[in-house]
C-alpha positions as CSV (number, residue, x, y, z in Angstrom):
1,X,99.3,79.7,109.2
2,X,100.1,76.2,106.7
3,X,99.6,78.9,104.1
4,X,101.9,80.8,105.6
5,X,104.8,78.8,105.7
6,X,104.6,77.3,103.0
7,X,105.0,80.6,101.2
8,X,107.9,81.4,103.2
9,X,109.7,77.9,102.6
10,X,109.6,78.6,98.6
11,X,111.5,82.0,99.1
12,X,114.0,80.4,101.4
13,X,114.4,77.4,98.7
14,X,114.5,80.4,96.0
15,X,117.5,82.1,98.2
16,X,119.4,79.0,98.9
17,X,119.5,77.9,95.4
18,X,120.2,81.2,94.0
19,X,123.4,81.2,96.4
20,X,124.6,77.9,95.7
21,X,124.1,79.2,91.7
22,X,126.4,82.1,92.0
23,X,129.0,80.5,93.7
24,X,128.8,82.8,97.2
25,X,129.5,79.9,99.3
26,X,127.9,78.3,102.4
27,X,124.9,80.2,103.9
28,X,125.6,80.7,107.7
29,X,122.1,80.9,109.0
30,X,123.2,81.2,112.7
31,X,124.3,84.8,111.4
32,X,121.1,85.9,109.5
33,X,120.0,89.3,110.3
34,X,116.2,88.9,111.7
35,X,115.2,93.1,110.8
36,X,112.8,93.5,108.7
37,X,113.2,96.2,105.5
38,X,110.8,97.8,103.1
39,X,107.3,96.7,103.2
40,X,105.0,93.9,101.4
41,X,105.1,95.9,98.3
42,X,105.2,94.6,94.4
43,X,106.9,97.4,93.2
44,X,105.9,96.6,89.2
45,X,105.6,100.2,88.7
46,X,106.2,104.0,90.1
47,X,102.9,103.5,91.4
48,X,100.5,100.4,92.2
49,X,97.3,102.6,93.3
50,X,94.6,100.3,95.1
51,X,95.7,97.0,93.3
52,X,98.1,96.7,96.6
53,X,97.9,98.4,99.8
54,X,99.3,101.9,99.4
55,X,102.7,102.1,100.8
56,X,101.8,104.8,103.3
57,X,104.8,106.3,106.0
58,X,103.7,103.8,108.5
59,X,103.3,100.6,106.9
60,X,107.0,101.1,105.1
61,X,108.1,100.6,108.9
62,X,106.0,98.0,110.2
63,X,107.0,94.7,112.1
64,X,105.1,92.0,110.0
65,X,103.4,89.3,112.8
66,X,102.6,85.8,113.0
67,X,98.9,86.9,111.7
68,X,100.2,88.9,108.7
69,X,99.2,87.6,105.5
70,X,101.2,87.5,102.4
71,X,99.0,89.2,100.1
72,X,101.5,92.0,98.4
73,X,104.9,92.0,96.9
74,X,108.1,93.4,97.3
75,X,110.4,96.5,96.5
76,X,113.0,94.4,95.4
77,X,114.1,90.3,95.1
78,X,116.9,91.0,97.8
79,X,114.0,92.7,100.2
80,X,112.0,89.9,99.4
81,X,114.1,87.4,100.3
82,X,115.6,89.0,103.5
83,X,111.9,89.4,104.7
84,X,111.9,85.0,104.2
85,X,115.1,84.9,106.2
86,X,113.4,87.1,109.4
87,X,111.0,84.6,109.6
88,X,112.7,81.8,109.2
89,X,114.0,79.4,111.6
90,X,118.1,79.7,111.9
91,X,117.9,75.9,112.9
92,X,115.9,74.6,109.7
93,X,117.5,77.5,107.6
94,X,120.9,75.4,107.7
95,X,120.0,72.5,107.5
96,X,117.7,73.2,104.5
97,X,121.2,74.9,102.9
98,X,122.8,71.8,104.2
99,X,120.6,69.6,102.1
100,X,121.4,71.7,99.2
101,X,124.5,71.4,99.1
102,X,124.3,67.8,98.5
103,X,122.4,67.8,95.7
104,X,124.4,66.6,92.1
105,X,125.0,69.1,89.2
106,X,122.7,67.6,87.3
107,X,119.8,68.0,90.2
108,X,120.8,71.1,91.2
109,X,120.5,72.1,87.8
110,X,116.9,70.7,87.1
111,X,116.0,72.8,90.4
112,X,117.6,76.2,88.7
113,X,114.9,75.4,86.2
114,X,112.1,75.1,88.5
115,X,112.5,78.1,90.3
116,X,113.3,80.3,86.9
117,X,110.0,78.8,86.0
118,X,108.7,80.3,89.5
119,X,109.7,83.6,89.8
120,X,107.8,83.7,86.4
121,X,104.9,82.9,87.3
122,X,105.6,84.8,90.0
123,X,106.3,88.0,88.1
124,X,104.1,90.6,87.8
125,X,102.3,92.7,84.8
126,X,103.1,96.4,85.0
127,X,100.2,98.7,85.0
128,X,100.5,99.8,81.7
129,X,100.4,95.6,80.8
130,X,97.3,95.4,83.2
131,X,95.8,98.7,81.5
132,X,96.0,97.3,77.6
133,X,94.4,94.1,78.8
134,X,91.5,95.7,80.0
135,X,90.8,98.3,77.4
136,X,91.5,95.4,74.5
137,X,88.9,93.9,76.6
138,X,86.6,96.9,76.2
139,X,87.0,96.6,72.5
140,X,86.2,93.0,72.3
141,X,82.6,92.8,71.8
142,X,82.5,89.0,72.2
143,X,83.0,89.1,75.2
144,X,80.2,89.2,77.9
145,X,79.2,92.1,80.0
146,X,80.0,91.2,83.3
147,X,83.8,90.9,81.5
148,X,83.4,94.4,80.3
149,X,82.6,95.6,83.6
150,X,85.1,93.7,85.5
151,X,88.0,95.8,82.8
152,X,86.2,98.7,83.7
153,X,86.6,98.4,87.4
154,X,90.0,97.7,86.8
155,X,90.9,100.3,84.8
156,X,89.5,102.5,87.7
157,X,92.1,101.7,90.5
158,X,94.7,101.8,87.9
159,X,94.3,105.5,86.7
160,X,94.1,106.8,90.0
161,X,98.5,107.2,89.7
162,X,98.9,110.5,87.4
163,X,101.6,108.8,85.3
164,X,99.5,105.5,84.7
165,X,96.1,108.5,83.8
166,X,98.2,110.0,81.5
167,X,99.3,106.8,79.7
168,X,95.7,105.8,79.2
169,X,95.0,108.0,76.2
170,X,98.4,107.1,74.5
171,X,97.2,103.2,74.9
172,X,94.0,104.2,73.2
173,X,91.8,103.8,76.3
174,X,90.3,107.3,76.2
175,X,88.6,107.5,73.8
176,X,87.1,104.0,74.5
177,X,86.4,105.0,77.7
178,X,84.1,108.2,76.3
179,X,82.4,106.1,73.9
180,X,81.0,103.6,76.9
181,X,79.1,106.9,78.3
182,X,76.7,105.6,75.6
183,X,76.7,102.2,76.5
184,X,72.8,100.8,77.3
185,X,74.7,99.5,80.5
186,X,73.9,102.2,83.2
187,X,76.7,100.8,85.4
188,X,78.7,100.8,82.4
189,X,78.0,104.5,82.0
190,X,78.5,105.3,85.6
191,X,81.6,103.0,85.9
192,X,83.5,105.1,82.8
193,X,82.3,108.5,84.3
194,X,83.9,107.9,87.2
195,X,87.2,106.8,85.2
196,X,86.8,110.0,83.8
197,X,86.4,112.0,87.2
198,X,89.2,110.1,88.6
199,X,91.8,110.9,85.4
200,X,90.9,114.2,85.5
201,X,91.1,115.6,89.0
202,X,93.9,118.2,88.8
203,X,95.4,116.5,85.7
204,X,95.3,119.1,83.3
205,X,96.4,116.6,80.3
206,X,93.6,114.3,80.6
207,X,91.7,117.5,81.1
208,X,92.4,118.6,77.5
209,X,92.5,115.7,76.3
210,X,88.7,114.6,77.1
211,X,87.3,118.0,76.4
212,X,88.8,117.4,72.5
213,X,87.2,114.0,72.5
214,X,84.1,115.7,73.7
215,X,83.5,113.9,77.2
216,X,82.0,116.9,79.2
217,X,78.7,117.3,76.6
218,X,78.2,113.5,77.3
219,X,78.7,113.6,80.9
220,X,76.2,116.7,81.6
221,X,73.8,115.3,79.9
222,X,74.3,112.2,82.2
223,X,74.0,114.5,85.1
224,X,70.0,114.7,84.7
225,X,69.9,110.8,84.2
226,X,67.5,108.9,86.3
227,X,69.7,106.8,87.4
228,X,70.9,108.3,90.6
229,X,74.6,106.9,90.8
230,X,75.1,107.5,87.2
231,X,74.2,111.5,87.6
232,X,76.2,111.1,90.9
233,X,79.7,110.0,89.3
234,X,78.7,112.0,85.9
235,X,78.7,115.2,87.9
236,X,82.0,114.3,90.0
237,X,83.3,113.9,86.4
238,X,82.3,117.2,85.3
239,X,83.9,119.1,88.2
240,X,87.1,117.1,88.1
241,X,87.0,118.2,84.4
242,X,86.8,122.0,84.2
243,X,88.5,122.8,87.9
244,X,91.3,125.2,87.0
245,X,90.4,124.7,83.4
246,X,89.3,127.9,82.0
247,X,88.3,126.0,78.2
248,X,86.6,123.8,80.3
249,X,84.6,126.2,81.9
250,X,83.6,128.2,78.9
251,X,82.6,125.3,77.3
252,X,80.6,124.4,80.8
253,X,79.0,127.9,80.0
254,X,78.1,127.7,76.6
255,X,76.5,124.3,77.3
256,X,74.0,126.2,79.5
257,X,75.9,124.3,82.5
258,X,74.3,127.4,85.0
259,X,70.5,126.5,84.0
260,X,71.7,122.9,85.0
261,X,73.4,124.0,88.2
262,X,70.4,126.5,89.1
263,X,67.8,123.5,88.6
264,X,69.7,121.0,90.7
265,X,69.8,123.7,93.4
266,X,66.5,125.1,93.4
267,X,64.6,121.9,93.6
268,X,64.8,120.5,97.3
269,X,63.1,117.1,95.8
270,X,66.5,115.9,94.2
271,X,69.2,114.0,96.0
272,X,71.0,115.8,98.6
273,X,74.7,114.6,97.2
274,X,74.0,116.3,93.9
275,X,72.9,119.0,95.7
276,X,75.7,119.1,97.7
277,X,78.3,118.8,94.7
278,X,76.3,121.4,93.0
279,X,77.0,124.2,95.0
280,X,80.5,122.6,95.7
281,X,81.0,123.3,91.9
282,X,79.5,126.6,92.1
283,X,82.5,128.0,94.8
284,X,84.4,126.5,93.2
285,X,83.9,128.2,89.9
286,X,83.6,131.6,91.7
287,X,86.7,131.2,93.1
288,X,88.8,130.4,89.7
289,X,86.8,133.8,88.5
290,X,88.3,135.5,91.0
291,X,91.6,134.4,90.5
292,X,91.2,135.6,86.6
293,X,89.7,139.0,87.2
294,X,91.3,140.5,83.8
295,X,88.6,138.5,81.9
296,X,85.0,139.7,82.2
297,X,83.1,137.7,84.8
298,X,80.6,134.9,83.7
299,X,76.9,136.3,83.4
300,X,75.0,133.7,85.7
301,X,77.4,134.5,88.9
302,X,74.8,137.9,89.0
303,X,71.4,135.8,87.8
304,X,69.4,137.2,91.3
305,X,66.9,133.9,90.4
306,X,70.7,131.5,90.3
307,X,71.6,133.9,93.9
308,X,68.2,132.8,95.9
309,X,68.6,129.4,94.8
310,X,72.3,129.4,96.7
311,X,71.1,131.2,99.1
312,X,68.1,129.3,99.9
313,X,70.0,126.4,100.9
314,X,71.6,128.0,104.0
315,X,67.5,127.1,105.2
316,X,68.6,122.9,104.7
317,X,69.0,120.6,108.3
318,X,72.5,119.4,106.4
319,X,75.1,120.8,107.9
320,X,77.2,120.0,105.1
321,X,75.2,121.4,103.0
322,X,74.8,124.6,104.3
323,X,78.7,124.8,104.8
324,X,79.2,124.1,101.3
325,X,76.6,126.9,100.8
326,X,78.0,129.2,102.8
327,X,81.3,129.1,101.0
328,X,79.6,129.6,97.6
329,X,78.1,132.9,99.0
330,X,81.0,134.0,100.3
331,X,82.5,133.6,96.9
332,X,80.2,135.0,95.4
333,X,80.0,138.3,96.6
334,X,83.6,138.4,96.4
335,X,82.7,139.3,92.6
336,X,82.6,142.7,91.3
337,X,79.0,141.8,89.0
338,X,77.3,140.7,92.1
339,X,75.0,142.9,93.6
340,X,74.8,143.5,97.2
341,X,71.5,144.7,97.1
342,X,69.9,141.8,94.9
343,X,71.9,139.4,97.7
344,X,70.3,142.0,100.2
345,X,66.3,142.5,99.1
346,X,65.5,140.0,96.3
347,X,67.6,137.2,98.2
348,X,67.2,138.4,101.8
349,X,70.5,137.0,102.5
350,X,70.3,139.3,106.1
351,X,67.5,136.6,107.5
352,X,69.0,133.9,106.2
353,X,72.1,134.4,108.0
354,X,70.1,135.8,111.2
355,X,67.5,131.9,110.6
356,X,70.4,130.0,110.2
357,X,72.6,131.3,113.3
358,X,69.6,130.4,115.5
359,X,69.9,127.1,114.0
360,X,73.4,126.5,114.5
361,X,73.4,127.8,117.7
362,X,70.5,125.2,118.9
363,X,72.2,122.0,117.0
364,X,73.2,119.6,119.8
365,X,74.3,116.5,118.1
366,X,77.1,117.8,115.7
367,X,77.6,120.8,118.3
368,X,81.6,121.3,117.5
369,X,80.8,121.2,113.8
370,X,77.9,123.6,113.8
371,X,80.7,125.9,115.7
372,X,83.0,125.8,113.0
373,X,79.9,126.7,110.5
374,X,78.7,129.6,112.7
375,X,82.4,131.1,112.5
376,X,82.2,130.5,108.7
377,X,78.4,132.1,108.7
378,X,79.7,135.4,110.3
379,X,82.3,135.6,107.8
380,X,80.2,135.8,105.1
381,X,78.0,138.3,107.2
382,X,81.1,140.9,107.6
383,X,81.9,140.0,103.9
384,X,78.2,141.1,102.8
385,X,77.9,143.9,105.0
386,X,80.9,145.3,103.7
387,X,79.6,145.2,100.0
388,X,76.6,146.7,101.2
389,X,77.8,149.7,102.7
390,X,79.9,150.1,99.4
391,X,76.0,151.1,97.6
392,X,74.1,152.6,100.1
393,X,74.4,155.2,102.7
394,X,75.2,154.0,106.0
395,X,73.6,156.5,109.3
396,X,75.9,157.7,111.5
């Protein structure tokens, strides 16, 4: 609370000052208007990501309490300093003017200095200024690690605004960025993978521009690192990277990014998140082939060996898991190279749908969510009945 008030007394010092300056006149507090507008928000930038809290619908409109702390910023000085009037009291408001008011040019002129030398200090660094520090402190090698790390971690809330990701290559940053993938640090690697991931998700720039710098080679090879984080956030990084990018893909492909996929999938000894994110990936690349079906359809979507390990996961106790599955199937034999009846007798798809409806139907803890799956499950069972009867002759 002495915290508190203190801060509030320098912005009411900084308003009084700066109307006895400009010649308004006498501040009337008994008049001051006690609403409170805008929010605690620095605005330094379009954007401030995590370094502030996010100026979300609700928080624009909130009534600040007696517990609030003053830990942000402000749209604008004149927001600023109306929040230090609201709570302020009218009583010691005038007679702090009052006070003012009194003081000699010359002292009222040593106090314009201090608060110019205030609202300095005060002032913020844009993003872009907070950006170049931390990448020139990426290039300074004298510097220890824990410094390089710390710029790192910085430069990962501030890329997370599209405008402040795409500045990061014109500051030089990328390419910096991509060459710490080969740092000995592993939470050096992981922390710029994740950069990467973050700049790139539905950013098609940043897309281009780290597939010319060569990013996704480094970052699937990082994927089979033993460090589990470091695969974790290399493999977010790779999917941000070639969603809706069709050189991305290709590239994906000719790097033999299936055989990766299919042994992440097929072996149930490896971390269920990277399981998870593999078959995410893998919907999610069947579904950008539907969407281009005037190109010829990528090999590995009709691999019967890559199709039983997808559908062999519909057998896992994670219901996530097997949703994520489920939607890669569906996907899947939404292609016109898939075969219904390699999905049919080399993957027995029919019994793993029939296995995993008795499972879903006997889940009692995440019973709603099992629901939703089970809709999702006979989905895919019209969708691959359907195919079927396309190939083979159905009795009557």
């Amino acid at each position: 609370m002495e915290k508190r008030s203190v801060a509030i007394w320098i912005w009411v010092w900084v308003w009084v000052l700066l109307v006895m300056t400009v010649g308004i006149g006498t501040m009337r507090a008994e008049g001051v208007n006690k609403s409170v507008s805008g929010g605690l928000f620095w605005s330094t930038t379009k954007e401030e990501g995590d370094l502030v809290r996010k100026a979300e619908s609700e928080e624009s409109t909130a009534v600040f309490n007696e517990n609030d702390d003053i830990d942000g910023g402000f749209p604008s000085l004149d927001g600023m300093l109306q929040w230090a009037i609201g709570h302020s009291d009218p009583a010691k408001l005038k007679e702090t003017a009052e006070s003012v008011q009194q003081l000699s040019s010359d002292k009222l002129k040593i106090r314009q200095l201090e608060i110019k030398e205030l609202m300095e200090r005060l002032k913020m660094p844009s993003d872009a200024q907070l950006m170049r520090i931390a990448i020139e402190d990426l290039n300074n090698i004298s510097l220890p690690l824990e410094d390089h790390r710390h710029a790192l971690q910085e430069l990962l809330v501030l890329v997370e605004p599209i405008d402040n990701a795409n500045d990061l290559h014109k500051l030089g940053g990328l390419a910096i960025i991509i060459r710490e993938l080969n740092n000995p640090d592993s939470e050096i690697r992981t922390t710029s993978a994740w950069i990467l991931g973050k700049a790139s998700q539905n950013n098609p720039v940043i897309q281009k521009q780290v597939l010319e710098l060569g990013g996704l080679t480094k970052l699937m090879k990082m994927v089979k690192s033993s460090f589990l984080e470091e695969a974790r956030k290399a493999l977010y990084a790779v999917s941000a990277l070639i969603r809706n990018n069709l050189d991305g893909q290709e590239l994906f492909y000719a790097e033999a990014g299936d055989l990766m996929l299919q042994e992440i999938l097929s072996n149930s000894s490896i971390d269920i998140t990277l399981r998870r994110k593999s078959v995410f990936l893998v919907a999610d690349l069947a579904e950008s082939q539907l969407g281009t079906r005037n190109k010829a359809e990528v090999p590995f979507f009709s691999n019967s060996f890559f199709l039983k390990s997808v559908v062999e996961l519909t057998a896992s106790t994670d219901l996530d898991l097997q949703e994520k599955a489920l939607v890669a199937i569906k996907n899947l034999l939404q292609l016109r190279t898939t075969d219904a009846l390699v999905f049919k007798d080399f993957c027995e798809l029919d019994g793993a749908l029939e296995r995993m409806k008795q499972q879903l139907l006997a889940e009692e803890y995440q019973r709603d969510y099992a629901m939703e799956i089970e809709s999702l499950r006979r989905e895919v069972e019209l969708i691959f009945h359907g195919k079927l009867e396309k190939v083979t002759q159905v009795p009557t």
